[in-house]
N, C-alpha and C positions, 0 to 999 in steps of 0.2 A: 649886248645888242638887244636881249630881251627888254633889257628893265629901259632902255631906249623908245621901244616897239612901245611899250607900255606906258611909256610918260606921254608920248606921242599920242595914243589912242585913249587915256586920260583928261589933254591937254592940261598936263603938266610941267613945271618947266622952263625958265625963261625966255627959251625961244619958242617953245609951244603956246606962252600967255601974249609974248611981243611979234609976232612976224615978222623975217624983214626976207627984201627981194633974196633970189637966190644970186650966186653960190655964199652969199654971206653968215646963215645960218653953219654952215656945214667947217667953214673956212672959220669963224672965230670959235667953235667949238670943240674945233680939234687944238687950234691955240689954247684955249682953257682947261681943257681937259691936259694939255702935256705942264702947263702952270700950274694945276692943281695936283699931276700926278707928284710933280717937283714938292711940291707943298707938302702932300701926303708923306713923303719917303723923308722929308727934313723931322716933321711931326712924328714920324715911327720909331725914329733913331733917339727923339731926344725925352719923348714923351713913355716914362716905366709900361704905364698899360697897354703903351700900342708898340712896346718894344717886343712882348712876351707874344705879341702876335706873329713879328716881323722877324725877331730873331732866329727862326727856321732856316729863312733865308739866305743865313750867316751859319748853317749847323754842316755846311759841306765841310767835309776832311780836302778834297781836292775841288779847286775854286775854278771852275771850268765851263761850258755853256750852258750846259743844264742848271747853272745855279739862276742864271738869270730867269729860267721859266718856276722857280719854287718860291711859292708865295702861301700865306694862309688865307681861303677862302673868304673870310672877313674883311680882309687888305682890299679884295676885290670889290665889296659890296658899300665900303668907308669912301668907294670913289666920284659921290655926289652926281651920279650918270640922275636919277631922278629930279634933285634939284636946277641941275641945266637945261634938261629937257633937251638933247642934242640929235641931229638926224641919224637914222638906222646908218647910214653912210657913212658920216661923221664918225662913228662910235667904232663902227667897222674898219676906217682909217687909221683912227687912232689907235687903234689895239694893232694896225698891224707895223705903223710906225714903231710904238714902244715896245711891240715884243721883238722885234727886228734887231733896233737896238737897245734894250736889255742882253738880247744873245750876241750881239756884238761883247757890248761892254764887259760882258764877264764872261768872255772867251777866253783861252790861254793861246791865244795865236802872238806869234811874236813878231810883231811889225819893226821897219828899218827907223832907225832913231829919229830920223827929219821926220816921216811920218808922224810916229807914233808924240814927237814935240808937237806938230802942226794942230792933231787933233784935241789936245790937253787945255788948246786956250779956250 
């Protein structure tokens, strides 16, 4: 939310150089921002030098909710929050989307089968 705060008081930023009425700034940036996070985490996996960053992430012995909040600091900052230029709001949304479900995702909760198919597609 800092480096948000800062591209904003910069004007930095695509939506910081382009304006557009509200809630649309906030609403396509949280879209971009979970596109890009998708983007990131394909690029981490498949790319050697942002694997050695990533694979921390992958170092748990038991694969449980906590694994979804361990990332390397760098992972964090690879996340083009400057380039977008996205609102403090925006940025605060999204982080609480993705951290929500990140601690879903790599929970060891064990959901009833129909569930756990429904959510898969």
């Amino acid at each position: 939310m800092a480096l948000a705060a800062m591209a904003a008081a910069q004007g930095w930023g695509l939506f910081n150089r382009f304006p557009l009425p509200q809630p649309w700034p906030w609403v396509l940036s949280v879209v971009a921002l979970v596109f890009l996070i998708y983007l990131q985490h394909v690029m981490v996996h498949a790319l050697p030098l942002l694997w050695r960053l990533h694979r921390m992430h992958h170092a748990d012995l038991e694969y449980d909710v906590t694994t979804g909040a361990r990332f390397h600091p760098l992972e964090i900052l690879l996340s083009l929050i400057l380039a977008l230029g996205p609102p403090v709001v925006a940025v605060l949304a999204f982080e609480v989307i993705l951290n929500g479900m990140a601690m879903f995702n790599h929970s060891n909760l064990k959901l009833p089968l129909a569930l756990d198919r429904l959510l898969r597609l």
